[in-house]
N, C-alpha and C positions, 0 to 999 in steps of 0.2 A: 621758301617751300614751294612745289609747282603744283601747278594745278589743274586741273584736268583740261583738257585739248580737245575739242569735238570735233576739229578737224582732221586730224589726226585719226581720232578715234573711229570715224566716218568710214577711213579709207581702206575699208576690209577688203574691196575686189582687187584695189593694187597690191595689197598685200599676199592675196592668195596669189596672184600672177606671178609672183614673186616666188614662193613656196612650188609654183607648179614647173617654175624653170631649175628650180636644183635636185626636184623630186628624177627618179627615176621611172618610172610612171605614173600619170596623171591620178588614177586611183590611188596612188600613195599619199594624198593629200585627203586627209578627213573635215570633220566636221569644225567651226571655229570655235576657239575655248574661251576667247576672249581678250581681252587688250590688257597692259600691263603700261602703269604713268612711270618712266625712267627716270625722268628727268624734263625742265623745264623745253616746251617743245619736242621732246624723245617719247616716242611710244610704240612699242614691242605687242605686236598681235602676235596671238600663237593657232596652231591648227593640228589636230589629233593627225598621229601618224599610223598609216595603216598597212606601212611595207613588210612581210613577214621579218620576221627576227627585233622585230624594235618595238617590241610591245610596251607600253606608257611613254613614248618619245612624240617631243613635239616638233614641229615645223617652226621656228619661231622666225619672224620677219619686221623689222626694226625701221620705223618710220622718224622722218623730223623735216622740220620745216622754217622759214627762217623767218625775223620778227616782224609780225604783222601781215606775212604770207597768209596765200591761201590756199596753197597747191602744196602736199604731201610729195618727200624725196624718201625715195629709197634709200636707205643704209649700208645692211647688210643680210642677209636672211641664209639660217643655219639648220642645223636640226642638232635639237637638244635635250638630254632624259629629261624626263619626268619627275616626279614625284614617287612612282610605282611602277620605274623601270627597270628593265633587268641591266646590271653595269658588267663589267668584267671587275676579277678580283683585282684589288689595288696595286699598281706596280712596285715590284721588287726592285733594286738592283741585281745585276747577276750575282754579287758574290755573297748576297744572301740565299739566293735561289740555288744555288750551285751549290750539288749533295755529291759525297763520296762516291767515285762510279760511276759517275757522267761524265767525265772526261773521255773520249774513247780516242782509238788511234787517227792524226791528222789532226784532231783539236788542239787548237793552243788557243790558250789562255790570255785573256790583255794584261799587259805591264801593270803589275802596282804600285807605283813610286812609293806609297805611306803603308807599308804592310806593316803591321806589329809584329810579324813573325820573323821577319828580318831587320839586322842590322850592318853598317858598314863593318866589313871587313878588310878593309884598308885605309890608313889614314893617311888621307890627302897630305904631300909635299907641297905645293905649290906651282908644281912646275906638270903640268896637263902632262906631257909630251912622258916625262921622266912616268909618270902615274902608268902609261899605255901602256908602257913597255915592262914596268915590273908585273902589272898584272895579264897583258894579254900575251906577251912574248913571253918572260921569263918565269910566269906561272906562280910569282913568289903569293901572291895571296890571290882570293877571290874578292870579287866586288860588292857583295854582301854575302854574310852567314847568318846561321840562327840565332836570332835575340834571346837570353834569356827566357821571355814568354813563349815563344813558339818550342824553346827545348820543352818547357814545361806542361804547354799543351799537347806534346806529341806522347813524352810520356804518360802522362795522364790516360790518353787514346788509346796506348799500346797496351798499360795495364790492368786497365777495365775490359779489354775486347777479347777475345780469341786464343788470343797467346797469353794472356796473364794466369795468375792463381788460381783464378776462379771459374776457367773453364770445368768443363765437362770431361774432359780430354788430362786434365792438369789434377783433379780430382781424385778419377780415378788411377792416376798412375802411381808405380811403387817407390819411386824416386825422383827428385828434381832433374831441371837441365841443368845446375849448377853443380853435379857431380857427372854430369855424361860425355864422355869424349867427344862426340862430336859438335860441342857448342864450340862456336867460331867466339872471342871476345869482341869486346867494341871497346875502340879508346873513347877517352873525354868522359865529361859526366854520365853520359847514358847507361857507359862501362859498368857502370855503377850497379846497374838493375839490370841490365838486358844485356844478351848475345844475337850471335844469327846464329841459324843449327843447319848443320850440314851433311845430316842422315838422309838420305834419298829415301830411305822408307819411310821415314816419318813424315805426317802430314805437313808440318811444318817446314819441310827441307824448303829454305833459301829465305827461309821467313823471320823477323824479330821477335826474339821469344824470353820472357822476362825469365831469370834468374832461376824464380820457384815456380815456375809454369813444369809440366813433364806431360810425356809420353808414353805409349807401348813400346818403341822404339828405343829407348834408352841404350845406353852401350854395355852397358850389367845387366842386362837381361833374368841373372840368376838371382838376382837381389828379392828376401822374400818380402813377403806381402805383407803390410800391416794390417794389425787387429783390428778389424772393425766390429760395431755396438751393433750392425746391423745383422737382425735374422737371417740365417743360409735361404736362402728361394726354395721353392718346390722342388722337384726335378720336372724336366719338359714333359719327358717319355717315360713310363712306367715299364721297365723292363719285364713285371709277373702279371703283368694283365693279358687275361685271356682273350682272343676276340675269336667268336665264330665263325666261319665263312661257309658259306654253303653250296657244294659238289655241283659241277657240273654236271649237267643231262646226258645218262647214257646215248650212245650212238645208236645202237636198234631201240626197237620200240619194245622189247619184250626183257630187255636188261633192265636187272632191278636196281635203284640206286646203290651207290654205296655209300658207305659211313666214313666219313673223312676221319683223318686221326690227328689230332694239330699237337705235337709235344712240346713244353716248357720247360725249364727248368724249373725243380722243386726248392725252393730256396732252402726249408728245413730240411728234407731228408734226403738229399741232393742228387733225388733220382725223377727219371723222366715221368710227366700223370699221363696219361691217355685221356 
């Protein structure tokens, strides 16, 4: 076990000397906090740090000395938080930090060799040369598709969002896309659930759109409306409400106003009231 060092311990002005050469400037260096025993011979002075932005950061400055010496060496001297320092949050990788939508134009992306969302979509012959040419010449396959997990995470995403059932938009409409002409199919599983829609009017034109997802747009447009549990609304505008207005100011001064006449229609006796 080591033991304390007085030599070492002593060496507080080579220490600061130390802290005052990688400081920025010299007031960046504060007050001393005290020594710290590392190790047999190793002792770590530290010194409050007082450069804006590094609030509880210390100067730490790492002394040793060799056996039976009496002259303190320098180490290394760092600046390091605190206790009660402000840090940055913990590093991500990108591709957890990476949200829908930040990709924008000229961004690419780094290679993921291990993606779960892809799998080989060609099985390796053996012969490299023979590999290049079916897929980069002759186009016959691609060099990975979608894995199972990535089909399933996409539909998942497609379902839940925008385009599935449970929009807003999917809701309110009087029929699915899977009776509207203009739904584009999709082959392969996806076919299954989803199309693309290819109405320019509809908000969804060019977009993936699940099966029972719908629209205003529909191509039946006459298709009627189902019964809903829901009460009819007010009306906005009361067509038999009266509102007053009150006559502009004669032009001479000695013209007496007149009495405006605003007519309605009578709803009951469906003659005009004065």
């Amino acid at each position: 076990m080591a033991t304390k060092d007085a030599v070492l311990e002593r060496a507080v002005d080579l220490a600061r000397d130390a802290a005052l050469e990688i400081a920025e400037h010299p007031g960046d260096v504060g007050e001393h906090l005290g020594a710290t025993l590392d190790g047999e011979r190793l002792v770590s002075h530290r010194f409050a740090c007082l450069a804006r932005g590094y609030r509880g950061w210390q100067w730490t400055v790492t002394l040793a000395r060799v056996p039976r010496g009496r002259v303190a060496t320098l180490c290394e001297a760092v600046l390091l938080p605190g206790p009660d320092s402000i840090l940055a949050k913990e590093w991500l990788p990108w591709s957890q930090r990476l949200q829908p939508g930040d990709i924008g134009p000229g961004d690419v992306l780094p290679f993921r060799a291990d993606d779960p969302r892809l799998e080989p979509g060609w099985t390796p012959s053996g012969d490299a040369e023979l590999d290049l040419v079916a897929i980069d010449e002759l186009a016959l396959a691609r060099e990975r598709i979608l894995s199972p997990a990535g089909r399933d995470e996409a539909a998942m995403r497609w379902y839940r969002g925008t385009q599935g059932p449970t929009s807003a938009g999917a809701l309110a409409a009087t029929a699915a896309c899977s009776t509207c002409g203009f739904l584009v199919p999709m082959q392969g599983a996806l076919g299954q659930v989803f199309g693309v829609c290819a109405n320019e009017w509809s908000p969804e034109d060019g977009r993936v759109v699940s099966l029972d997802h719908g629209c205003g747009a529909h191509s039946q447009t006459d298709v009627e409306p189902e019964e809903s549990l829901w009460p009819a609304p007010d009306p906005i505008i009361d067509d038999l409400r009266l509102e007053l207005v009150a006559p502009a100011p004669a032009a001479g001064p000695e013209a007496a106003p007149a009495e405006e006449i605003v007519e309605v229609p009578d709803a009951e006796a469906g003659q005009p009231q004065v």
